[in-house]
TIVO-2410 file (N, C-alpha, C; in nm, 3 decimals):
# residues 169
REC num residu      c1      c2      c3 atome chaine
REC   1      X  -8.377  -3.685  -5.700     N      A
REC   1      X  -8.421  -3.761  -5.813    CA      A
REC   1      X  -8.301  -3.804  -5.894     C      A
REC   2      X  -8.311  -3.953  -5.963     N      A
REC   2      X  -8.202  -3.948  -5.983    CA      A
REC   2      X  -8.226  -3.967  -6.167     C      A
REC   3      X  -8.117  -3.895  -6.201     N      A
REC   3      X  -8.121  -3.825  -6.384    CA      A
REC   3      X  -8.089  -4.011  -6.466     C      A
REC   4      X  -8.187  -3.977  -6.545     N      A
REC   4      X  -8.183  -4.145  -6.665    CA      A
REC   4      X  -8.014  -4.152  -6.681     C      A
REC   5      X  -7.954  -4.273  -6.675     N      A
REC   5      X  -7.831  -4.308  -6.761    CA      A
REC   5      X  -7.862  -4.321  -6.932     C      A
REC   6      X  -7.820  -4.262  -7.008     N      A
REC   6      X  -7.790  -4.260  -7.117    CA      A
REC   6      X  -7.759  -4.386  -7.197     C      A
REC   7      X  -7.813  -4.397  -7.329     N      A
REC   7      X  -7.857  -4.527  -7.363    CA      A
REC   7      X  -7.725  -4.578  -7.439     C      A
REC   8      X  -7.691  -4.723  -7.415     N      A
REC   8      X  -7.582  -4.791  -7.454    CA      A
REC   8      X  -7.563  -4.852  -7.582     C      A
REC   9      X  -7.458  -4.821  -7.657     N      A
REC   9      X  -7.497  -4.880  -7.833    CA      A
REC   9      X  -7.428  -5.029  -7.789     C      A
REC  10      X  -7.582  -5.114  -7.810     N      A
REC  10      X  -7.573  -5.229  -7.845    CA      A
REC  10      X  -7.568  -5.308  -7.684     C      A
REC  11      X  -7.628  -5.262  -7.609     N      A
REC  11      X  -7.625  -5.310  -7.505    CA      A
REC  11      X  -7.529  -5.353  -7.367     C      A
REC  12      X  -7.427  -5.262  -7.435     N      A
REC  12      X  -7.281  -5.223  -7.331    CA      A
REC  12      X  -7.205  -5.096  -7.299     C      A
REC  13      X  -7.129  -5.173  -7.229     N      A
REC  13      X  -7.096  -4.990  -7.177    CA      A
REC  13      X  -6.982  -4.958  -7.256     C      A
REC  14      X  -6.981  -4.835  -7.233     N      A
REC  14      X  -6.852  -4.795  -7.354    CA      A
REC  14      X  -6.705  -4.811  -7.269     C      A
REC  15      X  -6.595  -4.815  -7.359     N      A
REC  15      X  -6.490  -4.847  -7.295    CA      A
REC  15      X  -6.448  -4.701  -7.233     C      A
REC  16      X  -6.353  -4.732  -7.041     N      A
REC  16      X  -6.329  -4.609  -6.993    CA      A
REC  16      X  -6.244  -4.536  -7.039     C      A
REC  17      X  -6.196  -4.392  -7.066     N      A
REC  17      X  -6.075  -4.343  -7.111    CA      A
REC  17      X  -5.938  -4.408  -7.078     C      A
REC  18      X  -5.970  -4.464  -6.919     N      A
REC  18      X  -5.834  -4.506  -6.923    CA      A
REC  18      X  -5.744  -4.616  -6.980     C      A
REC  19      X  -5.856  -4.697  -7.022     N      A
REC  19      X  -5.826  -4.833  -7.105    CA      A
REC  19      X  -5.786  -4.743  -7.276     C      A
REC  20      X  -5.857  -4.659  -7.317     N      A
REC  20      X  -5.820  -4.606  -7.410    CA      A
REC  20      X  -5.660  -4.552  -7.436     C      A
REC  21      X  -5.649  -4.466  -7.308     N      A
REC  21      X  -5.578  -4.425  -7.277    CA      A
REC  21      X  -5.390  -4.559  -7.241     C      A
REC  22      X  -5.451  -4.617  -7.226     N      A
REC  22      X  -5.354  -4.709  -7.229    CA      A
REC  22      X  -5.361  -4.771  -7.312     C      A
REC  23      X  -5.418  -4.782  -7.429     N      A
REC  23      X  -5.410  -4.864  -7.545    CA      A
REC  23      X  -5.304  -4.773  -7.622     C      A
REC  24      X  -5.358  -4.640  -7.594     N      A
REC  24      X  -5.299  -4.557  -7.716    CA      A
REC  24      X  -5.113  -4.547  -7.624     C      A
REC  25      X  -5.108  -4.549  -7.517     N      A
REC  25      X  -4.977  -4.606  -7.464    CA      A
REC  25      X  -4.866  -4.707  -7.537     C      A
REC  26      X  -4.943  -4.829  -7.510     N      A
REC  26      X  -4.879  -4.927  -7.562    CA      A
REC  26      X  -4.870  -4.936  -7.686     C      A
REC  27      X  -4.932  -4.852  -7.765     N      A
REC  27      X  -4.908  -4.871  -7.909    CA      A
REC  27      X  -4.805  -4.747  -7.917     C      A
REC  28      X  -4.773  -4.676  -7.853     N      A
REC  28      X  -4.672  -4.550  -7.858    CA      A
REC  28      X  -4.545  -4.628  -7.864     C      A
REC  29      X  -4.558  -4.704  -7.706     N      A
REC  29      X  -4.461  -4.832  -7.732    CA      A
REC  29      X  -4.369  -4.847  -7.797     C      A
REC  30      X  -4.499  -5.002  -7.880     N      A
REC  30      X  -4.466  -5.005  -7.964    CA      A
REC  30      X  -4.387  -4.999  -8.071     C      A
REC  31      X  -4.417  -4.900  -8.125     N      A
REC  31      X  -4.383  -4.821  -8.205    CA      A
REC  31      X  -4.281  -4.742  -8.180     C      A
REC  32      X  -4.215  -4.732  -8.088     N      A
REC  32      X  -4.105  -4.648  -8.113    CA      A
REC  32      X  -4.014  -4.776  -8.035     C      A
REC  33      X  -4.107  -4.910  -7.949     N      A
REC  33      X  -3.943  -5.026  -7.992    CA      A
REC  33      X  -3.904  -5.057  -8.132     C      A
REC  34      X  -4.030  -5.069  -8.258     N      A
REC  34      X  -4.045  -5.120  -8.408    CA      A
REC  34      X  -3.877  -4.990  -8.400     C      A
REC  35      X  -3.916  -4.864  -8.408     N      A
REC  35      X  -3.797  -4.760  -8.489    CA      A
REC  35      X  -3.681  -4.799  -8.428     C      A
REC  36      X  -3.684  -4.787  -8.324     N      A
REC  36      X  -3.566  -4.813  -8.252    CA      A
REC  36      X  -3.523  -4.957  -8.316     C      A
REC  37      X  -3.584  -5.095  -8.326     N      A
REC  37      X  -3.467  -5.202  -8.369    CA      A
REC  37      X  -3.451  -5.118  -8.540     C      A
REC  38      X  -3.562  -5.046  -8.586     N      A
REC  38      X  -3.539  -5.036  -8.777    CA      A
REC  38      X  -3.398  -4.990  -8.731     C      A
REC  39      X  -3.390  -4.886  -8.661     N      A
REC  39      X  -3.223  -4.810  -8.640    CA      A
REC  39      X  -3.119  -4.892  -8.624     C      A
REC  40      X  -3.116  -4.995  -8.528     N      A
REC  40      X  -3.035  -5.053  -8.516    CA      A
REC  40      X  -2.967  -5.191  -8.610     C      A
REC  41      X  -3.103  -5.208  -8.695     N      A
REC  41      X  -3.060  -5.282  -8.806    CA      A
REC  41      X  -3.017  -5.178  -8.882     C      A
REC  42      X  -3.041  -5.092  -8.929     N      A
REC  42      X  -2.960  -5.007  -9.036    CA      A
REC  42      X  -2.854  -4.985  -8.982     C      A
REC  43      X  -2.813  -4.956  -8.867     N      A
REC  43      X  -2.695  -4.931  -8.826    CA      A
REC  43      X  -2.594  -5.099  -8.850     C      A
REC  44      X  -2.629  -5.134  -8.827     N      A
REC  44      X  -2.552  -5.282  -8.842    CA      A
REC  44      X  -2.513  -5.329  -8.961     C      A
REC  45      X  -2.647  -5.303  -9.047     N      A
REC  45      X  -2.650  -5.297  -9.175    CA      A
REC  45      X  -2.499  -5.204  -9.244     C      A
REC  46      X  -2.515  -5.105  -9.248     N      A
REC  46      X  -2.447  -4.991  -9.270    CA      A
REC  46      X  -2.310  -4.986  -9.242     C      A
REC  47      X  -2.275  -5.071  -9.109     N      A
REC  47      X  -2.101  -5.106  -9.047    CA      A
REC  47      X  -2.093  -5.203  -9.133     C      A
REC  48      X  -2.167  -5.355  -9.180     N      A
REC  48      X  -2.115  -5.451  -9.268    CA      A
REC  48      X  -2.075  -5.387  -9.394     C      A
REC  49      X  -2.142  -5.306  -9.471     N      A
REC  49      X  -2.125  -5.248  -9.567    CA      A
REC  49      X  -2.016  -5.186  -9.575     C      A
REC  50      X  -1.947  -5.055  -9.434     N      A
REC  50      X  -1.849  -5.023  -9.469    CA      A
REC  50      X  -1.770  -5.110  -9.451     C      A
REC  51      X  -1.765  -5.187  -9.393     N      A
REC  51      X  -1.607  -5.300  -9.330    CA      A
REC  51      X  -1.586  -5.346  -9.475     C      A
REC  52      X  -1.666  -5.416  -9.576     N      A
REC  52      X  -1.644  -5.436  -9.688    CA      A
REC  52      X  -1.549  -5.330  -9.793     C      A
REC  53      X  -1.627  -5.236  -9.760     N      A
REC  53      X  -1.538  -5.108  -9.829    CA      A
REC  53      X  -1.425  -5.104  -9.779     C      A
REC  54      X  -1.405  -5.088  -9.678     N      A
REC  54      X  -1.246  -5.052  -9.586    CA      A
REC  54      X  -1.169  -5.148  -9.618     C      A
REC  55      X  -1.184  -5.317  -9.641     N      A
REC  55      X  -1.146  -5.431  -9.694    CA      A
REC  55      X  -1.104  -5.409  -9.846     C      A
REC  56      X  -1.190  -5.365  -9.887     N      A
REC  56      X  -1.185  -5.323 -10.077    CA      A
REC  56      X  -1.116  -5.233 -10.069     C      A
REC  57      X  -1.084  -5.121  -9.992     N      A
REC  57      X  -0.975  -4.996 -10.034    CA      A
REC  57      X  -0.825  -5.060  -9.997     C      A
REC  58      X  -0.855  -5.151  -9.891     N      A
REC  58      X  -0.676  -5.170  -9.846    CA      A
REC  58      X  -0.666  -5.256  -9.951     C      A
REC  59      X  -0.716  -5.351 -10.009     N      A
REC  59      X  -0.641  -5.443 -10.138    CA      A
REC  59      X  -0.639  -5.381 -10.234     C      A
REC  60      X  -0.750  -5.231 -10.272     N      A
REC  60      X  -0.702  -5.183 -10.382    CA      A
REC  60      X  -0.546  -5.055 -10.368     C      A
REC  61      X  -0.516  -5.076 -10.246     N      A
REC  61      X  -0.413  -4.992 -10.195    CA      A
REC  61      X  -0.263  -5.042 -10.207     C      A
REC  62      X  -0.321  -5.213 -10.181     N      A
REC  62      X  -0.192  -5.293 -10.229    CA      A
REC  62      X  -0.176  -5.260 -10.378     C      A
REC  63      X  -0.301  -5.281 -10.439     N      A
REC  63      X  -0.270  -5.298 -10.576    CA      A
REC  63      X  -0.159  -5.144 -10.603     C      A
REC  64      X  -0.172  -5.065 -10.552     N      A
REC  64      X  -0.174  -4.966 -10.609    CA      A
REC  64      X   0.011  -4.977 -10.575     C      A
REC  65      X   0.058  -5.020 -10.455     N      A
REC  65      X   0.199  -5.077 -10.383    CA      A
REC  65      X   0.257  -5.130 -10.507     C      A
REC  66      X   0.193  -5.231 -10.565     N      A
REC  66      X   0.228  -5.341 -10.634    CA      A
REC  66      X   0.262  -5.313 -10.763     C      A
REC  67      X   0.182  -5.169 -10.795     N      A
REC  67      X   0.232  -5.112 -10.946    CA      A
REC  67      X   0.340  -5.014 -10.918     C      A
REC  68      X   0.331  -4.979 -10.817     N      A
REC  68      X   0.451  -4.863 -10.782    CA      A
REC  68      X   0.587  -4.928 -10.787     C      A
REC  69      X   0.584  -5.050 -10.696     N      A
REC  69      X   0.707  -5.127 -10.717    CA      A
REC  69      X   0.729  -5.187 -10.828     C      A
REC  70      X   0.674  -5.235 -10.916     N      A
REC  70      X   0.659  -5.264 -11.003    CA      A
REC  70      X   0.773  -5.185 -11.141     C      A
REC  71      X   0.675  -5.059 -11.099     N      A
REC  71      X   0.726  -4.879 -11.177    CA      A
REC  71      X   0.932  -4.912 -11.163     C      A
REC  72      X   0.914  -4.908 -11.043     N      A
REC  72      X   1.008  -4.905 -10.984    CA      A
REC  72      X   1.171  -5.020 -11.049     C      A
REC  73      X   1.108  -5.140 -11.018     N      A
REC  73      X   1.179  -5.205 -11.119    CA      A
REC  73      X   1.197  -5.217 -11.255     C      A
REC  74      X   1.087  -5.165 -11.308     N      A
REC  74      X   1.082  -5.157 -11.459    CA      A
REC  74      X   1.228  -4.998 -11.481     C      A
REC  75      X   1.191  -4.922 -11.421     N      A
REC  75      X   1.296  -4.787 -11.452    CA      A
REC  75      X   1.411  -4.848 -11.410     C      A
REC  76      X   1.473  -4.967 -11.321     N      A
REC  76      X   1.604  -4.974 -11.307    CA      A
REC  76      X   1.618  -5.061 -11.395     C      A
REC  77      X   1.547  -5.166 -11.446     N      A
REC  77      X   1.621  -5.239 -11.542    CA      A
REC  77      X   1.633  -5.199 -11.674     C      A
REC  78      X   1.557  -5.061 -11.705     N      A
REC  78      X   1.598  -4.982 -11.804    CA      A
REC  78      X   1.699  -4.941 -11.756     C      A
REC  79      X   1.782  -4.928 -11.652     N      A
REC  79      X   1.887  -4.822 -11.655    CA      A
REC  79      X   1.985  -4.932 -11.658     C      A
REC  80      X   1.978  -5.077 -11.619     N      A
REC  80      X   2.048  -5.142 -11.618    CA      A
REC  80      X   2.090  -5.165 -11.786     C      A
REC  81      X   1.972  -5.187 -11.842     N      A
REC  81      X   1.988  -5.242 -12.021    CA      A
REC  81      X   2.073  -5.102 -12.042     C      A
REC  82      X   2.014  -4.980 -12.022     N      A
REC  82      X   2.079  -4.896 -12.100    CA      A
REC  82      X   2.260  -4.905 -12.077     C      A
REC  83      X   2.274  -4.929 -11.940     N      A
REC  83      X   2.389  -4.982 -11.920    CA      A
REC  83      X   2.521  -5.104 -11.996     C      A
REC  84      X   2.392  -5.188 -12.000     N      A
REC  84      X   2.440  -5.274 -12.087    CA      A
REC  84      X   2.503  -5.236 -12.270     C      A
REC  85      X   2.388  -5.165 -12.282     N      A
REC  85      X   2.420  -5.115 -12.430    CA      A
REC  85      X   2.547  -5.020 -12.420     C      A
REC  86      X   2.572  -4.944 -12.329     N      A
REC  86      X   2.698  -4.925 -12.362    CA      A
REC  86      X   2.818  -4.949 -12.366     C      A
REC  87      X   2.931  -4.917 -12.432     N      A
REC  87      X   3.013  -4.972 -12.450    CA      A
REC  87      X   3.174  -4.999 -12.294     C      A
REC  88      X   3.082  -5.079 -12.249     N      A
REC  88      X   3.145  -5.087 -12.113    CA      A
REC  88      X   3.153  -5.233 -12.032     C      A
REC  89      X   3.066  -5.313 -12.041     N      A
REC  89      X   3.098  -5.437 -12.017    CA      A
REC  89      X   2.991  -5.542 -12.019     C      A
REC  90      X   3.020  -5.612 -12.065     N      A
REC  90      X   2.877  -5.727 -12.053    CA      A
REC  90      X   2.807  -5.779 -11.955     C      A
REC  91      X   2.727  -5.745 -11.885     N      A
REC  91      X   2.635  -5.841 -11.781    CA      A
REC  91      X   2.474  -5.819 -11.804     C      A
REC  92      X   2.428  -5.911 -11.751     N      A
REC  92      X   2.299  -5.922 -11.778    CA      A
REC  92      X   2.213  -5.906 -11.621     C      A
REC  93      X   2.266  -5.841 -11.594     N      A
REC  93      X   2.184  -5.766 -11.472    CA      A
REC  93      X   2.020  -5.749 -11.498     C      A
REC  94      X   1.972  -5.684 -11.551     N      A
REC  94      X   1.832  -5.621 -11.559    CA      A
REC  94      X   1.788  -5.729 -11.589     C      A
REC  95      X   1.767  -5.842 -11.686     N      A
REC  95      X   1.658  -5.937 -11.667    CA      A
REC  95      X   1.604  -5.966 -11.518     C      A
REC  96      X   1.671  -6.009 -11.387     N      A
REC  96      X   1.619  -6.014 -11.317    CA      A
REC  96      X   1.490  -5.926 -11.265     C      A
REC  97      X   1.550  -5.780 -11.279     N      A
REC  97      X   1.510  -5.639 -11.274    CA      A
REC  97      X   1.337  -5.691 -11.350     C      A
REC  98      X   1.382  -5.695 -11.484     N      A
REC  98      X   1.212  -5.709 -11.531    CA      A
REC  98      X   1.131  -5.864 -11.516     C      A
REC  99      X   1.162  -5.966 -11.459     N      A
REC  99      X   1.115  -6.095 -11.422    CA      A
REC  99      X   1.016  -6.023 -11.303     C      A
REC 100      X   1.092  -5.945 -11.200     N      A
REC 100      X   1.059  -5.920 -11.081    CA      A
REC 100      X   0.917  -5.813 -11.127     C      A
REC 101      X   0.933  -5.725 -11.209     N      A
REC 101      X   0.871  -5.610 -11.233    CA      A
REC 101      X   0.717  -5.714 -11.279     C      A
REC 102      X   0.757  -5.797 -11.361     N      A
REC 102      X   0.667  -5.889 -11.443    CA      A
REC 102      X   0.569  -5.917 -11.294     C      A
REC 103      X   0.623  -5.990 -11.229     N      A
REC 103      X   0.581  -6.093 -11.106    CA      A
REC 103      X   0.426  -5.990 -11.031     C      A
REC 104      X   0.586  -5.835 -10.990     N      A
REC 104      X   0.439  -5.759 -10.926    CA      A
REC 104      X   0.366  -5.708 -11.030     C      A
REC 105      X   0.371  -5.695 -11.127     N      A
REC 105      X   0.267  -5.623 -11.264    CA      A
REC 105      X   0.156  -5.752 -11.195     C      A
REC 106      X   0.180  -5.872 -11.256     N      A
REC 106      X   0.059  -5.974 -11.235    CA      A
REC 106      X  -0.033  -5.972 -11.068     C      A
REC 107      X   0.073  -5.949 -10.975     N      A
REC 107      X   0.000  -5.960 -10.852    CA      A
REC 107      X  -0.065  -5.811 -10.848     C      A
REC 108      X  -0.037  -5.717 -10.867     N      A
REC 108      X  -0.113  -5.607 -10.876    CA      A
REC 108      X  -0.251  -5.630 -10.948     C      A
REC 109      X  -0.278  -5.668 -11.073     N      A
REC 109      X  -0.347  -5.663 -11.153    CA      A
REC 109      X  -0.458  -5.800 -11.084     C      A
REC 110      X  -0.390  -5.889 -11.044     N      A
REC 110      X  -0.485  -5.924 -10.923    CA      A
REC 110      X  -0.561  -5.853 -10.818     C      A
REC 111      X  -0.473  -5.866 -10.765     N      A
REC 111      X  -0.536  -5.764 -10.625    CA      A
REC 111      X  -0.621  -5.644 -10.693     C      A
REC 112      X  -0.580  -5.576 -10.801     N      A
REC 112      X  -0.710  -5.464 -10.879    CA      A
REC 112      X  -0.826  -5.526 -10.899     C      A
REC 113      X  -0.836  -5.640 -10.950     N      A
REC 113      X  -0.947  -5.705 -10.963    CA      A
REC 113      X  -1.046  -5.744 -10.867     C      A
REC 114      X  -0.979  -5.788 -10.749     N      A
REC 114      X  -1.016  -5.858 -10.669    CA      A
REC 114      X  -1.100  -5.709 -10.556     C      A
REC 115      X  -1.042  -5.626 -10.554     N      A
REC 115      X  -1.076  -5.468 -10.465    CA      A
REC 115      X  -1.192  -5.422 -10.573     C      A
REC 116      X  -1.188  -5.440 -10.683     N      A
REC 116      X  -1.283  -5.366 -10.753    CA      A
REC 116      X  -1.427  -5.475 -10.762     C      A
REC 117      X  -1.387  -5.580 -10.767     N      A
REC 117      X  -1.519  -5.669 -10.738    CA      A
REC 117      X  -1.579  -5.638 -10.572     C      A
REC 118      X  -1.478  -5.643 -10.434     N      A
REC 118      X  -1.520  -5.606 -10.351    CA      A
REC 118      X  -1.603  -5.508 -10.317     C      A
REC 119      X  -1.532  -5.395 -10.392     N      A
REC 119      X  -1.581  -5.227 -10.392    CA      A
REC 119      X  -1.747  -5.227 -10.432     C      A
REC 120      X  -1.768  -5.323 -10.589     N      A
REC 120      X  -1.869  -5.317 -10.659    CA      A
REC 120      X  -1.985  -5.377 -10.568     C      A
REC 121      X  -1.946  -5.498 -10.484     N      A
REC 121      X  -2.021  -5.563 -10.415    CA      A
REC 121      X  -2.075  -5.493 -10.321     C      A
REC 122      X  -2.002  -5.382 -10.238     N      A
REC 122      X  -2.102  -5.350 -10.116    CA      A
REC 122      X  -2.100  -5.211 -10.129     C      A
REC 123      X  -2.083  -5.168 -10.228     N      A
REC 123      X  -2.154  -4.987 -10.300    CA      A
REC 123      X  -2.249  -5.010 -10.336     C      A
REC 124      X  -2.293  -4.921 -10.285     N      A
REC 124      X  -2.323  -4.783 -10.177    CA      A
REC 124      X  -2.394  -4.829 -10.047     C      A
REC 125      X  -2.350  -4.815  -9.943     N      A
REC 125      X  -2.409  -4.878  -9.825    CA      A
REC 125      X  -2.524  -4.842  -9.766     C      A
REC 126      X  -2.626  -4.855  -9.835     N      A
REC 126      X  -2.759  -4.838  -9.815    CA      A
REC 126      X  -2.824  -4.947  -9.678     C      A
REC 127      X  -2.889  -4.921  -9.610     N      A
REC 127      X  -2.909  -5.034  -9.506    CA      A
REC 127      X  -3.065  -5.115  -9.608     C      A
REC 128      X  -3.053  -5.191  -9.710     N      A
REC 128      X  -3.184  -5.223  -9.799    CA      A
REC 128      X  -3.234  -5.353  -9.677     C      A
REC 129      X  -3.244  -5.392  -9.599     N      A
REC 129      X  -3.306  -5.475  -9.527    CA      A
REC 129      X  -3.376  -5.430  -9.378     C      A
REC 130      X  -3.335  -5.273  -9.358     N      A
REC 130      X  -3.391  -5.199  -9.287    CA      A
REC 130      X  -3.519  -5.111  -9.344     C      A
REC 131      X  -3.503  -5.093  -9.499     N      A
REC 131      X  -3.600  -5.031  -9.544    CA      A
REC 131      X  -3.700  -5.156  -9.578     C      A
REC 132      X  -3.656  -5.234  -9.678     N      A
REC 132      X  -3.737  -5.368  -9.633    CA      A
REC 132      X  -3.827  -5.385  -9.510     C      A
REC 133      X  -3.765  -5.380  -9.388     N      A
REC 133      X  -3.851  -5.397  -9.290    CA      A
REC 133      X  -3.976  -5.290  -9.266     C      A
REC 134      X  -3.860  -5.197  -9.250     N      A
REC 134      X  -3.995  -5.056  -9.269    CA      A
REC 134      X  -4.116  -5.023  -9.309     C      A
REC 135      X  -4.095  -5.092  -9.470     N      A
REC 135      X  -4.211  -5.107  -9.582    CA      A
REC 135      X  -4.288  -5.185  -9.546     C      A
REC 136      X  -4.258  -5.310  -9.476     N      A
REC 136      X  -4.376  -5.417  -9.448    CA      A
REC 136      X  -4.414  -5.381  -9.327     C      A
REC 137      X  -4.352  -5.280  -9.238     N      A
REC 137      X  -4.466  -5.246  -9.126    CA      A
REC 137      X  -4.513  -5.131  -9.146     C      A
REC 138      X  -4.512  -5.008  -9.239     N      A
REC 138      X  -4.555  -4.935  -9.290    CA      A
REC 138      X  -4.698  -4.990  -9.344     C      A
REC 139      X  -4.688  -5.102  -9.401     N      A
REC 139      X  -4.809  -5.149  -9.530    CA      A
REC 139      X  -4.910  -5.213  -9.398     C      A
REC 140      X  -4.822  -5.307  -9.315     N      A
REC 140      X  -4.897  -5.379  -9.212    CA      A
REC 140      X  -4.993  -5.284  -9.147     C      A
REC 141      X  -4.912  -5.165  -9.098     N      A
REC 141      X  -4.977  -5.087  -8.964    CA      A
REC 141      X  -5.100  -4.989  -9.098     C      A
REC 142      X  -5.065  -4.983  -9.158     N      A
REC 142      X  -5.170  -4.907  -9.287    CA      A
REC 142      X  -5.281  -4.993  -9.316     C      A
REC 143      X  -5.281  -5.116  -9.371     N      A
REC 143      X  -5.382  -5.153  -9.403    CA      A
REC 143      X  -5.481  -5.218  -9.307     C      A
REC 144      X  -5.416  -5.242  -9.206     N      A
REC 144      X  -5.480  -5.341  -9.120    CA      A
REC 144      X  -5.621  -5.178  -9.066     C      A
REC 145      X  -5.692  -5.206  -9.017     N      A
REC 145      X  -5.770  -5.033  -8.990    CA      A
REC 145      X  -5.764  -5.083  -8.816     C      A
REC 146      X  -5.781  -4.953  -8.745     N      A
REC 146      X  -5.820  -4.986  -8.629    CA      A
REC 146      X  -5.887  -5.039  -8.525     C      A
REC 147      X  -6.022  -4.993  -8.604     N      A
REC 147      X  -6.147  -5.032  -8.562    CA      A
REC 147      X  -6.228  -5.153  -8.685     C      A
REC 148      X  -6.266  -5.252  -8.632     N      A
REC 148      X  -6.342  -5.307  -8.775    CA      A
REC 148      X  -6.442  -5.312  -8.774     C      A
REC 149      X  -6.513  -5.385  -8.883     N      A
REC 149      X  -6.667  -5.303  -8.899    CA      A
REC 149      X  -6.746  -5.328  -8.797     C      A
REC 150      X  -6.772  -5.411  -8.706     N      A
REC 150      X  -6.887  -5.431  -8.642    CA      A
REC 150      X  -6.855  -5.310  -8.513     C      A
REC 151      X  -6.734  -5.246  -8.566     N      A
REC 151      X  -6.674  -5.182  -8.387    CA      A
REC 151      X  -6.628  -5.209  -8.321     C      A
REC 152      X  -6.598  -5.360  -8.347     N      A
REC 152      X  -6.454  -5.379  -8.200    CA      A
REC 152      X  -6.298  -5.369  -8.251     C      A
REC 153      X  -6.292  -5.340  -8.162     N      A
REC 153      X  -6.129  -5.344  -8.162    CA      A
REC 153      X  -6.025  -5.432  -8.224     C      A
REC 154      X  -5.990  -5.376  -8.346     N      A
REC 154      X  -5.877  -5.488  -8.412    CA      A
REC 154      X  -5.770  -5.466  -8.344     C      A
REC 155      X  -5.648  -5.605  -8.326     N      A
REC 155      X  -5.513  -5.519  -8.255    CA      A
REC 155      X  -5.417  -5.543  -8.364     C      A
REC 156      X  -5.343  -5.420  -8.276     N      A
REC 156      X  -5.191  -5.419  -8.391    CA      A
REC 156      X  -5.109  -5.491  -8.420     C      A
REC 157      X  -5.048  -5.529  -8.515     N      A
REC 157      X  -4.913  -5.636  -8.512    CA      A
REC 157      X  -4.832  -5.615  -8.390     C      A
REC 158      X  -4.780  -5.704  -8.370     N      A
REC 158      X  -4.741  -5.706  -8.233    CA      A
REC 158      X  -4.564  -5.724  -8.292     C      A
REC 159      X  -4.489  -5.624  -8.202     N      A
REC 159      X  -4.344  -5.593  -8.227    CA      A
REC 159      X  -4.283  -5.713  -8.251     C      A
REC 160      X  -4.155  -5.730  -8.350     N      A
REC 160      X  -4.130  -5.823  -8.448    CA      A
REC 160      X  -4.018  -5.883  -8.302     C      A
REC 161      X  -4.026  -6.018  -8.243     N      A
REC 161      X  -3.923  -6.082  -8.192    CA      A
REC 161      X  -3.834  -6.070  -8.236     C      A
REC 162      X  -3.678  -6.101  -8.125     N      A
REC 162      X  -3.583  -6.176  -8.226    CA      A
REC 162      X  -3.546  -6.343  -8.251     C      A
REC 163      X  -3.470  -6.325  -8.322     N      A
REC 163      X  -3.533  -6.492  -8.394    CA      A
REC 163      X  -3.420  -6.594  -8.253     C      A
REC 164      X  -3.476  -6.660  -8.196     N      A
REC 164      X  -3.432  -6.779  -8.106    CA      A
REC 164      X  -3.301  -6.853  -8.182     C      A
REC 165      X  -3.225  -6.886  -8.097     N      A
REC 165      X  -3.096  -7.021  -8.167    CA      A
REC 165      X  -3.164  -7.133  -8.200     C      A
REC 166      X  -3.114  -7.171  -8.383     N      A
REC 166      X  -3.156  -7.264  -8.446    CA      A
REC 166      X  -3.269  -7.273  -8.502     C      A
REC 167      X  -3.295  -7.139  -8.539     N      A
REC 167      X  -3.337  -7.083  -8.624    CA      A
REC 167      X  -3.499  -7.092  -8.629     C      A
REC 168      X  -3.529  -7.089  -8.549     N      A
REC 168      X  -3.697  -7.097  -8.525    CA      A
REC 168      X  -3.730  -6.953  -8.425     C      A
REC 169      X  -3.843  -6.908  -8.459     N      A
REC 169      X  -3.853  -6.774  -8.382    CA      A
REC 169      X  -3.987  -6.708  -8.332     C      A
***
């Protein structure tokens, strides 16, 4: 004898595990290609950021050259003036001494400027366009629900391309 089949909601058959089973696959996927590029944009993210820094420390490194030498000429053309003042012979040596000192004072005080605007610009190297991304597939994969009301199957955002040459994607 053969036993009743069991009654179908809504007049179909239910889906087999294995289709289930491979749904919940491809969304594993998914989801771990989505983390994997978030990583690799933060990582990319994160090298632009330092290269900026490493850029900003060597000009603020000059600067730092630029006052030393600077130092440097300023103490000899004091030793030169003091020279002068004594009673030993007239030359005017040290002006050069402090023209020169003058020259790197100004290019230093450049280059300080210029390293500290750099510095300011890409501190602290946060990857903010990786978390950006994150958040909008965080919100996406959250609000969207799985199932919708009547019971079928909503699908997931589908993993973010990369953008084609000339800027269409």
């Amino acid at each position: 004898m053969n036993a009743p089949e069991p009654p179908t909601v809504g007049g179909k058959d239910k889906a087999p595990p294995q289709n289930i089973a491979a749904a919940i696959a491809e969304v594993s996927e998914r989801a771990t290609l989505l983390v994997r590029e978030e990583i690799e944009l933060a990582k990319a993210e994160v090298g632009e950021k330092a290269s900026k820094l490493v850029k900003g420390a060597v000009v603020g490194i000059a600067a730092g050259v630029f006052f030393l030498t600077a130092l440097f000429f300023v103490l000899i053309g004091c030793a030169w003036l003091l020279y002068y003042y004594l009673p030993i012979g007239d030359f005017a040596y040290f002006w050069g001494f402090f023209a020169m000192a003058a020259i790197l004072v100004v290019l230093g005080a450049l280059a300080g400027l210029i390293a500290a605007r750099v510095v300011k610009r890409s501190a602290p190297p946060v990857p903010t366009m990786a978390i950006e991304e994150a958040r909008k597939i965080r919100e996406a994969v959250s609000s969207s629900p799985a199932v919708g009301a009547a019971g079928a199957s909503v699908p997931y955002p589908a993993a973010p391309t990369a953008a084609r040459p000339g800027g269409e994607s």
